[in-house]
C-alpha positions in Angstrom: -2.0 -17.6 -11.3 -3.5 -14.1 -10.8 -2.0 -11.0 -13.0 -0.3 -9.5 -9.6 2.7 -11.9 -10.0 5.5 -12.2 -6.8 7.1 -15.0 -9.0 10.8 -13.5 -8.9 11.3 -15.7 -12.3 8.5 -13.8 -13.9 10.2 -10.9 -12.7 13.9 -11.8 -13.9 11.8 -13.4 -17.5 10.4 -9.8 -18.2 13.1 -7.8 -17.9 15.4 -10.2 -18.4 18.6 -8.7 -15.5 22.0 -11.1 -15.9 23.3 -12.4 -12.5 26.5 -10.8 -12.0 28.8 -13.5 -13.1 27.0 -13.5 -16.5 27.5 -10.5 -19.2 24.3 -10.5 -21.6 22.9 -8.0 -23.5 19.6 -6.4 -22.9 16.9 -8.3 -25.1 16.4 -5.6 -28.5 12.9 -4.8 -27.7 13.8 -3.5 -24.2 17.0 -1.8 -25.0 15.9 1.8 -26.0 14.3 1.8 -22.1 16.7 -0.6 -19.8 20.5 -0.3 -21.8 22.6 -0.3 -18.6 20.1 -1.4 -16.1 22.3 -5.1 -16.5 25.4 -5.3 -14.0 28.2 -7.6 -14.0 30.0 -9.2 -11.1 32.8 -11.8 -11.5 31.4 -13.3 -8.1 28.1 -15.6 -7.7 26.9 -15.2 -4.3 25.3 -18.0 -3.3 21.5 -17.5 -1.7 20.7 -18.0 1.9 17.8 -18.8 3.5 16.0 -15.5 4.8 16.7 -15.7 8.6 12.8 -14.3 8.8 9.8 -15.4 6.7 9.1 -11.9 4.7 6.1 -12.7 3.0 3.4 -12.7 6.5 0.6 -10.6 4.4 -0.4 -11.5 1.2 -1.1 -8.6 -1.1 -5.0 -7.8 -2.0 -6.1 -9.1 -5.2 -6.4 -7.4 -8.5 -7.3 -9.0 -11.3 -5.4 -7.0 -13.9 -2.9 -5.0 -12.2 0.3 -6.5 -12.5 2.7 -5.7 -9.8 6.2 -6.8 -11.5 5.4 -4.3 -14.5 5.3 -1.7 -11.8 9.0 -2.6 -10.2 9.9 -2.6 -13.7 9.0 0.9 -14.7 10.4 2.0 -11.7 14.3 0.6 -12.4 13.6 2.0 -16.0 12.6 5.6 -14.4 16.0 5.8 -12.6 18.1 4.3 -15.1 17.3 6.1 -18.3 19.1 4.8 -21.4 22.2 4.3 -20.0 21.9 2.8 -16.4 24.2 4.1 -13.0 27.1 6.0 -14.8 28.5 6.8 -11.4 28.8 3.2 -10.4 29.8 2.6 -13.5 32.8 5.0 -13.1 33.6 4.3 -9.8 33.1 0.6 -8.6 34.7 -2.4 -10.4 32.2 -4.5 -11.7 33.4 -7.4 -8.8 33.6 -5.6 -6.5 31.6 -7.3 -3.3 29.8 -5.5 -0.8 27.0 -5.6 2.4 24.7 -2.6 3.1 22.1 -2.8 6.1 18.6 -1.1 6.5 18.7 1.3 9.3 15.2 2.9 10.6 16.0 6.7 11.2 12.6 6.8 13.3 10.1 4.8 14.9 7.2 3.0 13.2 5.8 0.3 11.6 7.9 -1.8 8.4 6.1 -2.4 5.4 7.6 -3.2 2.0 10.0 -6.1 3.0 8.3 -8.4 0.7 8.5 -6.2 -2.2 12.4 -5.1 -1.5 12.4 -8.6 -2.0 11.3 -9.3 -5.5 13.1 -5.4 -6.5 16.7 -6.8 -5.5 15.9 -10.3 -7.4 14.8 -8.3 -10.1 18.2 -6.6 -10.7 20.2 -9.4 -9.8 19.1 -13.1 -8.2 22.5 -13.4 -6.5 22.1 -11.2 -3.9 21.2 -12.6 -0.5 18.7 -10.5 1.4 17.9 -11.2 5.1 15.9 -9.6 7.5 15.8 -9.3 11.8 11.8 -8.2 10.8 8.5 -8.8 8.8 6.3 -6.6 7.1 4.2 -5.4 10.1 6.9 -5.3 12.5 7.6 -2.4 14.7 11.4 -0.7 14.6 12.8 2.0 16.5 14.6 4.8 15.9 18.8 3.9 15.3 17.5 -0.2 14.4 19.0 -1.9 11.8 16.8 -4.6 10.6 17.9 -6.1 7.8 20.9 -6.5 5.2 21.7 -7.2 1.7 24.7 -8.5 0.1 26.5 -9.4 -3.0 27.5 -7.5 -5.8 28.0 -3.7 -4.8 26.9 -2.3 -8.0 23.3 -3.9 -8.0 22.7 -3.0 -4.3 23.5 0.8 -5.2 21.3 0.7 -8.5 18.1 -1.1 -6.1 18.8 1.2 -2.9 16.7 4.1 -4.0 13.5 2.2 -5.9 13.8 -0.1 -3.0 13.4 2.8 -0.1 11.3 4.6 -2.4 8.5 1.6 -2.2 9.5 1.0 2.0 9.1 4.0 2.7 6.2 4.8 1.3 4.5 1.6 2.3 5.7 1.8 5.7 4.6 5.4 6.4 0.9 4.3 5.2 1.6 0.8 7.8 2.8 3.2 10.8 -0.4 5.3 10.2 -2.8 2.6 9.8 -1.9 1.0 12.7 -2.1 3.9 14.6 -5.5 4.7 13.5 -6.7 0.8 13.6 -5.7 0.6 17.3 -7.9 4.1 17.8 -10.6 3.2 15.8 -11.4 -0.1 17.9 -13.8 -2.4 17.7 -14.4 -0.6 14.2 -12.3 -1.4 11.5 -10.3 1.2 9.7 -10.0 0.9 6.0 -8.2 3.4 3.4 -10.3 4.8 -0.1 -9.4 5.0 -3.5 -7.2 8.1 -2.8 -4.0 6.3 -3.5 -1.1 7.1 -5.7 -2.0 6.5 -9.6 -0.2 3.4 -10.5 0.5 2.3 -6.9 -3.0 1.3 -6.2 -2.3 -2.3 -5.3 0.9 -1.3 -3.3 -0.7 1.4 -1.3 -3.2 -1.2 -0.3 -1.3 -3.8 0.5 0.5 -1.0 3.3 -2.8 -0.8 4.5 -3.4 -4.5 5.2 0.0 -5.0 6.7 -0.5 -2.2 9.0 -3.8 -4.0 10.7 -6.4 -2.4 8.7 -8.7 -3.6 6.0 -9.1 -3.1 2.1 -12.3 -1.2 1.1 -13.0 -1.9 -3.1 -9.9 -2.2 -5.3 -11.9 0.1 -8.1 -14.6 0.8 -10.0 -14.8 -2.7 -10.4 -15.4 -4.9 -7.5 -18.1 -3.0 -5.6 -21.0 -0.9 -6.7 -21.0 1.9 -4.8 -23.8 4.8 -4.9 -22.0 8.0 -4.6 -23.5 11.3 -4.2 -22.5 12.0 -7.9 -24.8 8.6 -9.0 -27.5 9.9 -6.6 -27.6 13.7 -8.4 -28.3 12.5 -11.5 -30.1 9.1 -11.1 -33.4 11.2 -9.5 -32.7 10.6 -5.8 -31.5 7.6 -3.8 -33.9 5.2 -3.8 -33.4 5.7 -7.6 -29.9 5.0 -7.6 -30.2 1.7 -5.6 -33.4 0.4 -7.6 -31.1 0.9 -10.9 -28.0 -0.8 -9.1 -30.3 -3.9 -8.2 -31.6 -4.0 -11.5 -28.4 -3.9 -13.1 -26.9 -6.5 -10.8 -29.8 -8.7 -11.5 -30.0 -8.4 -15.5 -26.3 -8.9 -15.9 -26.4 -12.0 -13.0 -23.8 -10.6 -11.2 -23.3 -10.7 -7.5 -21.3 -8.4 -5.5 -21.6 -5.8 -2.4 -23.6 -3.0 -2.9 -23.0 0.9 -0.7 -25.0 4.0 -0.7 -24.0 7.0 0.2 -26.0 9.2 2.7 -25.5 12.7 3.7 -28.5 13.2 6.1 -30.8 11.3 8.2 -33.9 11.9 5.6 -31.3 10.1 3.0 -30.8 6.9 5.8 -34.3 6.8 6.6 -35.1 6.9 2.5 -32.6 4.0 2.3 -34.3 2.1 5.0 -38.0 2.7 3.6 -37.0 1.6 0.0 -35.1 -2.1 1.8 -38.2 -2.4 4.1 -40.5 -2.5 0.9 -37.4 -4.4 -1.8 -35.2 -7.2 -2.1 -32.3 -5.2 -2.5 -28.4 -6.5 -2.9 -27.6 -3.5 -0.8 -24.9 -4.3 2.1 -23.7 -1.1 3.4 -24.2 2.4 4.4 -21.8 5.4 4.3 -22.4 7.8 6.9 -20.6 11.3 5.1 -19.4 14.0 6.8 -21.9 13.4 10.0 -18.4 13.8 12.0 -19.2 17.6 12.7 -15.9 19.7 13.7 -16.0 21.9 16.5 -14.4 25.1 16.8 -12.0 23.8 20.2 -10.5 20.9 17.5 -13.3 18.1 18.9 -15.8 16.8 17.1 -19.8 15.8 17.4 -20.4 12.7 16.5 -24.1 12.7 18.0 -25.8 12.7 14.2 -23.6 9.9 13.0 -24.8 7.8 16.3 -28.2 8.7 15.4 -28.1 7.3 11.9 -26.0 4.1 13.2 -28.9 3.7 15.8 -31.9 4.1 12.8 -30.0 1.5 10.8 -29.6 -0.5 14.0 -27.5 -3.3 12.1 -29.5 -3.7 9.0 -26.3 -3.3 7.3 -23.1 -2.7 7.5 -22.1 1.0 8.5 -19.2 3.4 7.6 -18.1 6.3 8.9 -16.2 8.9 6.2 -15.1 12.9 6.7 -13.4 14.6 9.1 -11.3 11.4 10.3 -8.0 12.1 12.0 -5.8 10.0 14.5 -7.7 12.8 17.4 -11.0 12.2 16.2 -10.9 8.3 15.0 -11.1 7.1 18.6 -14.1 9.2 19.3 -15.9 8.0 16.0 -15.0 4.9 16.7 -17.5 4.4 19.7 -20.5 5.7 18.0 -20.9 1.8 16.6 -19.9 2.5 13.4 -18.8 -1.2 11.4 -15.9 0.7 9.4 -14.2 4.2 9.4 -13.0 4.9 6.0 -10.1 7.7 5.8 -8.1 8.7 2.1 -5.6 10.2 4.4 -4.0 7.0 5.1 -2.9 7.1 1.5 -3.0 10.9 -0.1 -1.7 12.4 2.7 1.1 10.1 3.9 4.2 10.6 5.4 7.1 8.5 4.4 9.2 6.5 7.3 12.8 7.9 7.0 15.0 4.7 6.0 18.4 4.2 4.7 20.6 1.7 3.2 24.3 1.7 4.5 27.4 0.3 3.3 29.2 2.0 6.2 27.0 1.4 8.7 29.7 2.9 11.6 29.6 6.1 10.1 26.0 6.8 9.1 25.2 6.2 12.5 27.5 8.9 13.8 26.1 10.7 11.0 22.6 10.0 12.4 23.2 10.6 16.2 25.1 13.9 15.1 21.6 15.0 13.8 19.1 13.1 16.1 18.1 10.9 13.5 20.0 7.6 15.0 
């Protein structure tokens, strides 16, 4: 089993929630960080079967990120040491309830998955179902999905669990925009993500149609210009890399940055004359903006045209939803853009108990 874990028992085993019809204290180790995160029903409510399957995109891999530590820090970060005093203080600890997921604008859901494994976290009895999958469209005013079962552990998961959906489904509704531009290249996202939400950014990205470029440092050698500066030159850089790869016997895709056409041409010269491990190209900032918002994208068709499918080709700088369509049909392979995850947008949803009034609410203010 890899370390990114979507067992729900590992989940429940590490931080150790009660169901709601069982009162047990927090293991000692954990109790300084997660007193109160525990919640007590007097009513089991049995599990359903999920009226649609949630898990449709498998996240990417990671070899050591593991993905129910993160949930985990997230219910400590909102509990504290003493867990929801206001539900505490308000809500009888039986008290039953149903709250459904309303979109409050169009786009694309992402995160069901993970909303998933959150609300098993803090309690296994509540049943979770969903009208959509992860990669589904919604519209503004929709309600796609509900959970049910002990009011108190819906309240203390609502906000961690919109936290991650939104997030994820802001970075989906973006990517798909930008994948359907980009066509017949493929759109892919950078290491420009949120620090500890690495594998979840990524996983947005995959469930909104476009593809993962490296997970880290770790999975790809790639010659940036940083490597190139102080390596001696490019043709340095990638001799070291395919020495490297060759006296540590490891295999893996190799990409070089290039800022100018003398830097592609050097790249070409130096796999016209070596066996190189070398498998891709990036093409920076050859996207040139022009003063009326358009862009000239004749230099980075020139460069695609000297590599003429050598390798593998990638597009990066001055990539927007306006400009990705136009970059797009120089031939590029990929189109690479850190916007997708550093600039984001969240997609504005809630989590209702009254669902009758949060929509008047919502169509009082144009938001339902």
């Amino acid at each position: 089993m890899s370390a990114v874990s979507l067992s729900s028992s590992l989940c429940r085993s590490s931080l150790n929630f009660p169901s709601c019809s069982v009162d047990r204290s927090p293991p000692t180790h954990l109790s300084f960080k997660r007193r109160g995160l525990a919640l007590v029903c007097a009513t089991q409510v049995e599990k359903t079967n999920l009226s649609v399957p949630s898990m449709t995109i498998e996240p990417p891999f990671h070899p050591t990120y593991d993905l129910k530590t993160v949930i985990e820090l997230a219910l400590v970060e909102d509990a504290g040491d003493r867990g929801d005093v206001t539900c505490k203080a308000t809500i009888p600890a039986d008290t039953q309830a149903e709250a459904h997921f309303i979109a409050k604008e169009d786009g694309v859901i992402a995160g069901i998955s993970l909303a998933e494994i959150v609300f098993d976290t803090i309690d296994p009895s509540l049943v979770v179902e969903w009208l959509v999958k992860d990669g589904d469209s919604v519209h503004k005013g929709n309600q796609f999905g509900k959970v049910s079962g002990c009011a108190n552990s819906i309240i203390v998961g609502e906000r961690v669990v919109l936290n991650f959906m939104q997030r994820m489904s802001g970075i989906a509704t973006l990517t798909k925009a930008m994948a359907t531009a980009a066509h017949p290249a493929l759109i892919l996202e950078t290491r420009k993500t949120a620090p500890g939400l690495r594998l979840v950014d990524k996983w947005a990205v995959l469930i909104g149609g476009g593809k993962n470029h490296r997970m880290g440092l770790f999975d790809m050698a790639m010659i940036k210009d940083n490597h190139i500066s102080v390596s001696g030159g490019i043709m340095s850089a990638i001799r070291s890399v395919d020495q490297f790869l060759v006296q540590n016997e490891l295999q893996m895709a190799v990409e070089v940055e290039t800022r100018t056409l003398k830097e592609v041409e050097d790249v070409i010269h130096y796999a016209s004359q070596n066996k190189t491990a070398l498998t891709r190209i990036m093409l920076d900032n050859m996207v040139i903006p022009l003063p009326d918002g358009d862009v000239d994208v004749s230099m980075l068709k020139e460069a695609v045209e000297l590599i003429n499918g050598r390798f593998e080709t990638e597009a990066s700088g001055n990539v927007t939803l306006d400009t990705v369509n136009k970059i797009g049909s120089t031939g590029v392979t990929y189109i690479s853009s850190g916007a997708l995850t550093h600039s984001v947008k969240a997609l504005d949803i809630s989590l209702k108990i009254d669902t009758e009034l949060a929509l008047q609410v919502g169509r009082r203010t144009n938001r339902a």
